[in-house]
C-alpha positions in Angstrom: 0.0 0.0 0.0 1.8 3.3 -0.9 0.9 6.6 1.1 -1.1 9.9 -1.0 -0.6 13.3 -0.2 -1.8 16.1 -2.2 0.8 19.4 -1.9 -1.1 22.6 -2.6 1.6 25.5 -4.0 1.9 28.8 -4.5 4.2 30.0 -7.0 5.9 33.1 -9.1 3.5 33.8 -11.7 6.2 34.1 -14.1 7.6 30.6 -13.7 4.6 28.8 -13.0 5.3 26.8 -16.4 9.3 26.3 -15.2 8.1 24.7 -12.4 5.3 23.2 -13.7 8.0 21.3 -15.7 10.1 20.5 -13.0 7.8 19.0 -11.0 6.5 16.6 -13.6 10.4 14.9 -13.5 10.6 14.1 -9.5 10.5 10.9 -7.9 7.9 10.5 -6.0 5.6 12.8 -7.5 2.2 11.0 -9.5 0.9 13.6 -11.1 0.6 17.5 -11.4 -1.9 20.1 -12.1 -2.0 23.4 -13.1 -4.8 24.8 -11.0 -7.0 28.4 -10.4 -7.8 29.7 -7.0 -5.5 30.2 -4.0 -3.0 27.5 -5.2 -1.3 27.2 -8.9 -0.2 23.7 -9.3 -1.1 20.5 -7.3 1.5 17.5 -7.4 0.0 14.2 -6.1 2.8 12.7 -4.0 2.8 9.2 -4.3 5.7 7.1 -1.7 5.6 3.7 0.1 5.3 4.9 3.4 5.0 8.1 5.8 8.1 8.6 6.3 9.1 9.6 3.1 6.6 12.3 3.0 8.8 14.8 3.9 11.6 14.3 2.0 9.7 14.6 -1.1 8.5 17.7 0.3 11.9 19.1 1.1 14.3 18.0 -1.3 12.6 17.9 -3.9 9.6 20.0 -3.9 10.5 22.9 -1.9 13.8 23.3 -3.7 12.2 23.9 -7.0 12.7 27.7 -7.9 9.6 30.2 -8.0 7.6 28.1 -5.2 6.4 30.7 -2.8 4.8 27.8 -0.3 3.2 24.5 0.0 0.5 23.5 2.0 0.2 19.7 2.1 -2.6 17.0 3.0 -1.8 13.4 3.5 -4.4 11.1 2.6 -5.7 8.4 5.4 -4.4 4.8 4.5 -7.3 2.8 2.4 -8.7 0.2 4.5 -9.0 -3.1 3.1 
């Protein structure tokens, strides 16, 4: 069973489509979306377990020039 979490981000305006881009080549990451409202791009985090949440998050995510911030919600594990 692999752990979701949906990252919500806020980004420069004029490099939403660099980072757009950039996102779309990291581990870890599912899928992304360009989005309208509060938030400009949503990247579905897809890892094996908790833990590696955050390191998506940090590393790889944050890192990623013209992010202004992140909000992110983890999804409950599916029961089976």
């Amino acid at each position: 069973m692999s752990i979701k979490a949906f990252v919500l981000i806020v980004v420069d305006p004029a490099k939403t489509m660099d980072v757009y881009n950039s996102l779309r080549s990291v581990e870890g990451i599912a899928e992304v979306y360009q989005v309208m409202g509060p938030y400009d791009i949503v990247a579905v985090v897809e890892v094996p377990t908790l833990t590696d949440v955050p390191a998506v998050i940090s590393r790889h995510i944050r890192a990623v020039e013209g992010i202004e911030s992140t909000t992110t919600c983890v999804t409950f594990p599916e029961a089976s």
